[in-house]
C-alpha positions in Angstrom: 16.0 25.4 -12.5 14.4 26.6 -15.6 11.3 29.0 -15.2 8.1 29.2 -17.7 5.3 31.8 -18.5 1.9 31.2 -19.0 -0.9 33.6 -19.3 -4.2 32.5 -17.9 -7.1 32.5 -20.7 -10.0 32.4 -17.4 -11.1 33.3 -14.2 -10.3 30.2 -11.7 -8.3 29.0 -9.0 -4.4 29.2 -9.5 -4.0 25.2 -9.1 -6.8 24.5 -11.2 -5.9 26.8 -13.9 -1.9 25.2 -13.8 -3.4 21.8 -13.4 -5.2 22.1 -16.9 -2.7 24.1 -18.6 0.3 21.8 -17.9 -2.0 18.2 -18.0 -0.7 17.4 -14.0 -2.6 16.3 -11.1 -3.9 19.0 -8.7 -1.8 17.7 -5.9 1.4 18.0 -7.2 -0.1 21.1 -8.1 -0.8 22.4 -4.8 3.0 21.0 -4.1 4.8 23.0 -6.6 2.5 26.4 -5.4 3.4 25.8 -1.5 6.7 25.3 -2.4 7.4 28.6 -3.3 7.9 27.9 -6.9 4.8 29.9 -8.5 4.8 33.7 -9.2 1.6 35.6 -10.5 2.2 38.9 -12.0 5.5 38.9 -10.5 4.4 38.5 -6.9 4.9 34.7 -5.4 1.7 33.3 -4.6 1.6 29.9 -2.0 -2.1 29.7 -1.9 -3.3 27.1 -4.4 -6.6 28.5 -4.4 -5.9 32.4 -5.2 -8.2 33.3 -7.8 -6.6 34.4 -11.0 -8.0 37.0 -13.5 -8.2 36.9 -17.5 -4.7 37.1 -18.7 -2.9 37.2 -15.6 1.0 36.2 -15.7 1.9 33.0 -14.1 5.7 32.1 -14.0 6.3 28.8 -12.7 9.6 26.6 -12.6 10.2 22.9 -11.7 12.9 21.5 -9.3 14.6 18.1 -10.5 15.4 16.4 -7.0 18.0 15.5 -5.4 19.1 11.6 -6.3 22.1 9.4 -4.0 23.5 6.8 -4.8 22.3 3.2 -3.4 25.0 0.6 -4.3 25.3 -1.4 -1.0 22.1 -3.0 -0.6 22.1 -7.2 -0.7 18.4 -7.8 -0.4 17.0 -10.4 -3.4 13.4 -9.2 -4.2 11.3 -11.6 -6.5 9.8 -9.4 -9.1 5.9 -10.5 -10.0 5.0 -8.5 -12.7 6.4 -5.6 -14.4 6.4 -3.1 -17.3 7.4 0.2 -18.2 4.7 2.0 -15.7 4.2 -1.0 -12.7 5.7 -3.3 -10.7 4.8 -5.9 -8.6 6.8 -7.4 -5.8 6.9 -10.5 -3.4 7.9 -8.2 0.0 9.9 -11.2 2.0 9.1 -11.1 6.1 10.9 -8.7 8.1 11.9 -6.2 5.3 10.6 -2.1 6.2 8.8 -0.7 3.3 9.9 3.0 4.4 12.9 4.1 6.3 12.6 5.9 9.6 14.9 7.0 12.3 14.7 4.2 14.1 15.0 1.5 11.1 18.3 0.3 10.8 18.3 -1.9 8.2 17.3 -2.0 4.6 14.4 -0.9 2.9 12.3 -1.3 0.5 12.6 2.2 -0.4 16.9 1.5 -0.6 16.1 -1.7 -2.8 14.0 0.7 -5.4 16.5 3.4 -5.0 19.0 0.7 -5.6 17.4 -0.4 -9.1 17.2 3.2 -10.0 12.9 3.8 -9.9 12.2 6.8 -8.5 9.9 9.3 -9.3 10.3 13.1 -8.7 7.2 15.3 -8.3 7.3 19.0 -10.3 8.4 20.5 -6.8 11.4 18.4 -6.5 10.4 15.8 -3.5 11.7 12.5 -4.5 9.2 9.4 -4.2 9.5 6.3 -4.7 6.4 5.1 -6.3 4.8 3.1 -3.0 1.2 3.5 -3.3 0.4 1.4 -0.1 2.0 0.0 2.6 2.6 -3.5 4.2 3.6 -4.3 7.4 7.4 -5.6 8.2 6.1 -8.8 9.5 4.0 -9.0 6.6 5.0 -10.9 3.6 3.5 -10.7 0.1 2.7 -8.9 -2.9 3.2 -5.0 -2.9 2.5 -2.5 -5.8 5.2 0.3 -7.1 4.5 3.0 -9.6 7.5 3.1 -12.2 5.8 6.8 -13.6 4.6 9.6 -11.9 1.4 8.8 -14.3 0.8 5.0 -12.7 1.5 6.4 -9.5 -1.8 9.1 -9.6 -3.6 6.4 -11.1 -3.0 3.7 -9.2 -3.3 5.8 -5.7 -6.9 6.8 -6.9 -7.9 3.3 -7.3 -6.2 2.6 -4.0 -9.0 5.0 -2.7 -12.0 3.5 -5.0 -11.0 0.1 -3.9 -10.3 -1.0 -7.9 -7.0 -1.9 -6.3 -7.0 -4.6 -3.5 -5.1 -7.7 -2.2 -6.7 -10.9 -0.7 -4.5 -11.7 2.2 -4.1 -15.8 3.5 -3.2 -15.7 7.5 -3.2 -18.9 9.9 -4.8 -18.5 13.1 -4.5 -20.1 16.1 -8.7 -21.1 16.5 -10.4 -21.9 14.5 -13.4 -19.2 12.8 -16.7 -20.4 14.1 -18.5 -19.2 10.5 -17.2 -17.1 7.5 -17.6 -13.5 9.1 -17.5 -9.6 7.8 -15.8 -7.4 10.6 -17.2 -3.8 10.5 -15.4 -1.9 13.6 -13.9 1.6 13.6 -10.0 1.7 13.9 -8.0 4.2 15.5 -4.8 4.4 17.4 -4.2 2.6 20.4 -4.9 5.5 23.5 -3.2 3.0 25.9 -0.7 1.9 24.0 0.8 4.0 20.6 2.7 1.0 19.0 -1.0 -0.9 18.4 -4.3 0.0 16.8 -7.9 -1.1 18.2 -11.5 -0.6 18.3 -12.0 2.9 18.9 -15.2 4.6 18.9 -14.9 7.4 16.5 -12.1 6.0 14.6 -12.0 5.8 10.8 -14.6 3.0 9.2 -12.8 -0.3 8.7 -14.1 -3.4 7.2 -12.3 -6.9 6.7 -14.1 -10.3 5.1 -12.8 -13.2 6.8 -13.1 -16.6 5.1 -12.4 -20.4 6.4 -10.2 -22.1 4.3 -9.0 -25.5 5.8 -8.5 -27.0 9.7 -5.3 -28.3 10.6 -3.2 -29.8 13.1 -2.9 -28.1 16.9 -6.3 -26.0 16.0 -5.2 -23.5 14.2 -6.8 -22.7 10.9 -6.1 -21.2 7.6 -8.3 -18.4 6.7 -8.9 -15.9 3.8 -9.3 -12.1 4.3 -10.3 -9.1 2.1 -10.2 -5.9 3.2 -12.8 -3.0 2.3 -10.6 0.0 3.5 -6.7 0.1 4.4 -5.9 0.8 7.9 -2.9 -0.2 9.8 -3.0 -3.7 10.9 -6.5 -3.7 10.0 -6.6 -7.5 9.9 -4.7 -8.3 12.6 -6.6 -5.7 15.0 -10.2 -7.1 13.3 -9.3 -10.4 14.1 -8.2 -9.7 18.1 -11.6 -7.9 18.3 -13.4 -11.4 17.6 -10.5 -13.5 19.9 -8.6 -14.6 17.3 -5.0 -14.3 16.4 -2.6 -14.8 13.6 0.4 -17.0 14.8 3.6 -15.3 15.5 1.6 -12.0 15.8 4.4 -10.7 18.8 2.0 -7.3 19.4 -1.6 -8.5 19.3 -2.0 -12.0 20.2 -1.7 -12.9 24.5 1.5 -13.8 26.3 0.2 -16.9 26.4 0.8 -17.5 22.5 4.0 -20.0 22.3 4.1 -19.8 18.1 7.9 -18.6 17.6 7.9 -18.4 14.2 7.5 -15.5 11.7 3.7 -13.5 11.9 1.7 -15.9 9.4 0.1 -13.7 7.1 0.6 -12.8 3.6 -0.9 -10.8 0.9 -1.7 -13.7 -1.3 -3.5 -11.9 -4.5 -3.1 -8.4 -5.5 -5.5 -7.0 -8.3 -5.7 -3.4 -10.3 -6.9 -1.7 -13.4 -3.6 -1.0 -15.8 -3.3 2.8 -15.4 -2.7 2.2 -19.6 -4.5 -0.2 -21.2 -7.2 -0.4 -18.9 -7.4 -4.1 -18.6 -8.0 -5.9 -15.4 -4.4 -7.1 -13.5 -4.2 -10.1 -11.0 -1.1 -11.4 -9.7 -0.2 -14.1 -7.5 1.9 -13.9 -4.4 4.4 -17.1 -3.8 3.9 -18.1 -0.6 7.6 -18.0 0.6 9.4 -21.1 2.0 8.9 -20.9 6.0 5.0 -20.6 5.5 4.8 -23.0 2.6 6.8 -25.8 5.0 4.5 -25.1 8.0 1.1 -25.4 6.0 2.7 -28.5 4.1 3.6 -30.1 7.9 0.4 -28.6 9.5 -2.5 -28.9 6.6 -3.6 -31.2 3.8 -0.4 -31.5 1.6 -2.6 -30.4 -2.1 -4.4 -27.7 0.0 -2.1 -24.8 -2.0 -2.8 -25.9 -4.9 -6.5 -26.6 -4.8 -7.5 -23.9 -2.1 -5.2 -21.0 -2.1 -4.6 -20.1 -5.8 -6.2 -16.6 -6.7 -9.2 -18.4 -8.2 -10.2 -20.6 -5.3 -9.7 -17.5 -2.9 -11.9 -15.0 -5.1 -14.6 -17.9 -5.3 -14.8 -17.2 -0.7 -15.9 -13.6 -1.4 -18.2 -13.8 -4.5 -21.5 -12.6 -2.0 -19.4 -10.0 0.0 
């Protein structure tokens, strides 16, 4: 661990002055100083905001992290698109993005640790470059920074909304009219495992579209979401009576669908952290769901409804 000296040419805040001197983003910033990492005239300092004077002394050092080795991991991830600074991924059903104590199995986060992308911030956490999160029953594309510099980018676009991802889902009745869900979302009080409508949880709002009627009344529909919570679509949809099939945790005990949970995040769209250019890729639908819309709906409907054209067309007004 190498230490450096700087010498502060104005009167600010100690993460505001490092974040402009060294050209890094004011939350790894704060990181680094909470760390323990950041000395001013000789005396550590944790406080990101201590204000610094004219010439003041700041020493700072940065902590490579901490890297094992992933070589058992037999998990076959189609890769979308990719470059130096992003890739995209088809997430398969039933993989974890994130381990946990109580996951078992493979991650996502072992298959990039696997490949070797990982990303270290200047106070020597290891990530690995997830910028959002889909849920292990859902299948479908999914975004990972390559760079620390895509990942700040593309985590503040997550937050403007420039980054998004139309979903597909079949549900079990049909929608009575294309409809714009706008209920608050918060954690389940009864039970922790589930979200719901909560009054005074955080604003959530999902665009539901039809797409095509099929066999046994269900219904393929379209869905774009306007913020990110957990299993925002699926908890949007139970608040107007209508489930996704296979969805185990929302949908009545009365629901016979065995299968896999039916939804997948069908289009996923950002602005290149780079070149600035607009960036849409398509999500394969993967072999179960293709089969049971193939048996269950109009044999051409993937090809003339559910490409990443038709789907944007359903949400032109919202």
């Amino acid at each position: 661990m190498e230490s450096k000296v700087i010498k502060s040419s104005i009167s600010d805040r100690l993460d505001k002055v490092l974040s402009s001197e060294l050209n890094i983003s004011r939350n790894q910033i704060e990181k680094l100083i909470k760390s323990g990492l950041v000395y001013v005239n000789k005396k550590l300092i944790t406080k990101p905001s201590f204000k610094l004077s004219v010439n003041d002394e700041i020493e700072y050092s940065f902590v490579e992290a901490k890297k094992e080795e992933y070589n058992d991991f037999d998990i076959d991830i189609e890769r979308l698109y990719e470059d130096d600074d992003i890739l995209v991924l088809n997430k398969p059903y039933g993989v974890v993005v994130h381990p946990a104590p109580s996951v078992k199995e493979p991650t996502l986060v072992d298959w990039l640790r696997a490949q070797n992308i990982r990303l270290s911030t200047i106070s020597g956490e290891e990530r690995n470059g997830i910028v959002h999160r889909l849920d292990k029953d859902t299948s479908g594309a999914i975004i990972i920074a390559k760079s620390n510099f895509a990942h700040e980018s593309l985590s503040a676009q997550l937050q403007d909304r420039s980054l998004g991802r139309y979903y597909t889902a079949i549900i079990d009745t049909p929608l009575k009219e294309n409809i714009i869900v706008n209920k608050a979302i918060a954690r389940n009080p009864k039970n922790r495992l589930k979200m719901a409508i909560v009054e005074g949880g955080r604003e959530s709002k999902t665009a539901f579209a039809k797409v095509d009627s099929g066999k046994k009344g269900c219904e393929i529909i379209a869905a774009k979401l306007f913020s990110g919570r957990t299993h925002q679509i699926r908890v949007h949809l139970s608040s107007i009576n209508r489930f996704i099939l296979g969805d185990k945790l929302y949908a009545p005990k009365s629901h016979k669908f065995k299968n896999r949970m039916m939804l997948h995040a069908r289009v996923l769209y950002f602005i290149h952290p780079r070149s600035g250019d607009l960036v849409e890729v398509e999500a394969p639908f993967f072999s179960d769901m293709q089969d049971y819309i193939e048996a269950n709906f109009n044999k051409d409907l993937i090809d003339e409804k559910l490409d990443k054209n038709s789907i944007k067309k359903l949400f032109s007004n919202s």
